[in-house]
LUMVO-19358 format. One line per 5 residues: for each residue x, y, z of C-alpha. Coordinates in steps of 0.001 Angstrom, whole numbers. Each point is the difference from the previous one (the first is absolute). Example, Ala and Ser with C-alpha at 12.3 -4.5 7.8 and 13.67 -1.06 7.14 Angstrom:
residues 2
12300 -4500 7800  1370 3440 -660
//
This chain:
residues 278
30906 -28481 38134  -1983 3227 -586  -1607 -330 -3677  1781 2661 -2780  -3307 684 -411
-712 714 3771  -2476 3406 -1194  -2226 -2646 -1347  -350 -1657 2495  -841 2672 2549
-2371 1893 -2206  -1888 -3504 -425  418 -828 3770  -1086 4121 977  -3170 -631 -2376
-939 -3325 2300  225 2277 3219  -2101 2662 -1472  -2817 -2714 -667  669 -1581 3797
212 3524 1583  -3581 314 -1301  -1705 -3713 532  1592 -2943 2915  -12 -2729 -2316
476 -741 -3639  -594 -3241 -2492  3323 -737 -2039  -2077 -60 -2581  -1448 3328 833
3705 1427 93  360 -1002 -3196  -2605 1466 -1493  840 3436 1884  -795 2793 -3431
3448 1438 2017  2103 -2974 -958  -994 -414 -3334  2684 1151 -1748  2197 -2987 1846
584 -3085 -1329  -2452 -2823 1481  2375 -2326 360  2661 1783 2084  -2891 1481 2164
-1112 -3127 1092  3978 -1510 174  249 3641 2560  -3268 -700 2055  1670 -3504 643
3119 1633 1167  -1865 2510 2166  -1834 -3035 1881  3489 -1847 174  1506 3050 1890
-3099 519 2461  -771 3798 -2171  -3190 -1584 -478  -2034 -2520 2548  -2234 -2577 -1517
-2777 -51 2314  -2441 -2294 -1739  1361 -2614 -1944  -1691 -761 -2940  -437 -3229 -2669
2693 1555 -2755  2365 3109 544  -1937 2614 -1614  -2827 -681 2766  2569 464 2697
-1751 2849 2345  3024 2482 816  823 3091 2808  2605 2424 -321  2450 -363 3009
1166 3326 688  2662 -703 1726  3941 1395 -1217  1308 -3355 -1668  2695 268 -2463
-752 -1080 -3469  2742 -2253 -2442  -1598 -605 -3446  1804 -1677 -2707  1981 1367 -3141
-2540 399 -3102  791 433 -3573  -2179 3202 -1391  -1630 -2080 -2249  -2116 -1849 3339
-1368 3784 416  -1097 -753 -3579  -2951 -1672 -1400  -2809 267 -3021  -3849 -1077 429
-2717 -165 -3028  -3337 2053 -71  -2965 -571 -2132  -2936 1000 -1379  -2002 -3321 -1944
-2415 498 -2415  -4326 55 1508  -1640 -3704 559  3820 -1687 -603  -1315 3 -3920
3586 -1973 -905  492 -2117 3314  2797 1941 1132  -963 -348 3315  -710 -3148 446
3532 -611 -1776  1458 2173 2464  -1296 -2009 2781  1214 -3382 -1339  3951 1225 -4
-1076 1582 3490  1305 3730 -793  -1237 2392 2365  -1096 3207 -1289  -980 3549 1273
-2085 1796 -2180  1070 3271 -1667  -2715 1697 2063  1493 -1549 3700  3549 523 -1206
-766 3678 -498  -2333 476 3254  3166 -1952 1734  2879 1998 -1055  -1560 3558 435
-994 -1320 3884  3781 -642 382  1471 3411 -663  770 1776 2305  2206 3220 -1911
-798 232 -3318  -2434 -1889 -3026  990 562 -3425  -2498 -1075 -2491  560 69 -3888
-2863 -676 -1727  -460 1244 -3557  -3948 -733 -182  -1185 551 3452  -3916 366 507
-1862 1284 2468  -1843 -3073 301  3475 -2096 708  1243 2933 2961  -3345 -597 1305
962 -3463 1337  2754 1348 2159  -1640 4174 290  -176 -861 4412  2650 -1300 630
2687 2618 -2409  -1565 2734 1828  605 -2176 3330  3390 -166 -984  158 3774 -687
-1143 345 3565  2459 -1266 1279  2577 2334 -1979  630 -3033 -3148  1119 2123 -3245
-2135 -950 -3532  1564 -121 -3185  -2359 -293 -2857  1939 -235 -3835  -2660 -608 -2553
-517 1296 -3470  -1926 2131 -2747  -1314 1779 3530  409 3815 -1030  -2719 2509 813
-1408 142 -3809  -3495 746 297  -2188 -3573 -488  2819 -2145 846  -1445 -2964 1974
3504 -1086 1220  165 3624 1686  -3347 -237 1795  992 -3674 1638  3137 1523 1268
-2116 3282 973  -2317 -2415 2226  2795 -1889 1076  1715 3140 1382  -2930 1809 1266
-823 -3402 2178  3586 848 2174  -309 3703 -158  -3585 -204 1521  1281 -1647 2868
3138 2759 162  2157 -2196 -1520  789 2059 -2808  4079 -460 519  166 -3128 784
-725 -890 -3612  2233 1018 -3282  -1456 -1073 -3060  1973 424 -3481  -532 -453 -3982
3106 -1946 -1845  -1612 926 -3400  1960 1364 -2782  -992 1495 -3358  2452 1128 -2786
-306 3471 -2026  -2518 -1959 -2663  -2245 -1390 3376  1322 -2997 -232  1016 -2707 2701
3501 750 548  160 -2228 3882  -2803 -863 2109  -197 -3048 3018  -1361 -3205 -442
1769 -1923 2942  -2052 -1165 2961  1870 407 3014  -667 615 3632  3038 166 2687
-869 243 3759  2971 1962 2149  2603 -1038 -2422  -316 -3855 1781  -2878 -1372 -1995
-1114 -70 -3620  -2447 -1119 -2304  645 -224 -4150  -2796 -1421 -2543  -2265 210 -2064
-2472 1461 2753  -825 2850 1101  -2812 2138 1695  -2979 -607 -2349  -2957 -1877 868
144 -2152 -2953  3157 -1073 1314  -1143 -1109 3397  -2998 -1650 -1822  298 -793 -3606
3232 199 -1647  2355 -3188 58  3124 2017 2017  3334 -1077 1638  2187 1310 2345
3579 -211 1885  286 1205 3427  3330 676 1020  2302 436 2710  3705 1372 447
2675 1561 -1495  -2105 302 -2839  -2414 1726 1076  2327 3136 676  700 122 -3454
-3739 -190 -1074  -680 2827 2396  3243 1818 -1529  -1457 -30 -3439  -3591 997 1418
1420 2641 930  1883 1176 -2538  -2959 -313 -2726  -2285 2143 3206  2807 2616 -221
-254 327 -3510  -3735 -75 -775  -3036 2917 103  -1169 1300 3540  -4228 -288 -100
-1193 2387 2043  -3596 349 609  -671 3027 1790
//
């Protein structure tokens, strides 16, 4: 029976022939770690890879000591595919991203280690998700720093290369003369519009003052949401000190969800002061 959920399926299974159209053979362990598939759920991606072998789609060609080491081929030939019914929430799943505190000063780590939870840092999680995108990033990030964008500057303006839209809401970023904020965005945007990236990249102020100056709505939310298929929400966000100082923690998220995250992006994005810097 043909899943109810058969555009899953094929956008997972066209991803895999992308990768195999490029290299012969693949790890299962490598296909799971693909930056295109991250937004799936683990589990059902390796459940899939199983059913793919079981239906000859993909050859084993080296056998190896546990299924993940399994060397595979892509058999090109025309083979009809039957894939089981899903529920949506399968498509669904939540991991946990980290920043610890320097020299493990309270043991979390080692505590970590003893209950065996497996962690990316805050700094890999980020460097992962902007690798997968493939339309659109859409960052929130109410403190950004130049020295924070300067961990990911390559590969955004890879991405822009390639024709990836930017989305940049920050705060307290307006053109005032001596505003610090202003000149990290300034060097931020000048690094894509020295490459001729200038459109690629939309960057906006949700900063509001009343008629006394003072704060009538500004951002504080840490978001980032990756072609409306993969988010991250914490306490995070692209600062140095939180890739290397600050105690942070993070959801990243996949699904239905995320479609709403991206909905209310976008509505605060709509809403909120176009920087321009020309």
């Amino acid at each position: 029976m043909v899943s109810v959920f058969d555009k899953d399926y094929k956008e997972i299974i066209w991803l895999i022939e992308e990768n195999f159209a490029q290299k012969e053979s693949f790890s299962v362990n490598s296909i799971l770690r693909l930056n295109e598939l991250r937004p799936f759920n683990y589990e059902v991606l390796g459940a899939l890879i199983k059913r793919l072998i079981r239906q000859k789609k993909l050859i084993i060609i080296n056998k190896g000591r546990r299924f993940e080491e399994h060397l595979l081929t892509w058999n090109s030939d025309d083979i009809p595919l039957k894939f089981p019914t899903l529920s949506r929430n399968e498509f669904e799943n939540v991991e946990i991203c980290m920043t610890l505190p320097p020299f493990n000063i309270f043991g979390l780590t080692n505590f970590l280690n003893n209950q065996k939870i497996k962690l990316n840092t805050l700094l890999k999680e980020f460097e992962i998700l902007f690798s997968s995108a493939r339309k659109n990033i859409k960052i929130c990030s109410p403190f950004i720093e130049w020295n924070g964008f300067e961990y990911f500057r390559d590969l955004l303006i890879l991405k822009a290369t390639k024709g990836i839209q930017i989305e940049i809401l920050s705060r307290e970023i307006s053109q005032r003369i001596g505003n610090p904020r202003n000149s990290d965005m300034l060097k931020i945007y000048k690094s894509f519009e020295n490459e001729g990236l200038a459109d690629q990249i939309k960057i906006r102020n949700y900063y509001f003052l009343t008629e006394e100056n003072r704060l009538a709505s500004s951002i504080h939310s840490k978001l980032i949401v990756i072609d409306g298929k993969i988010a991250y929400v914490g306490s995070g966000e692209i600062r140095k000190n939180s890739f290397e100082k600050n105690l942070e923690i993070g959801l990243i998220l996949r699904g239905e969800k995320v479609k709403e995250l991206e909905l209310i992006f976008d509505s605060i994005f709509s809403r909120s002061e176009v920087i321009s810097f020309d």
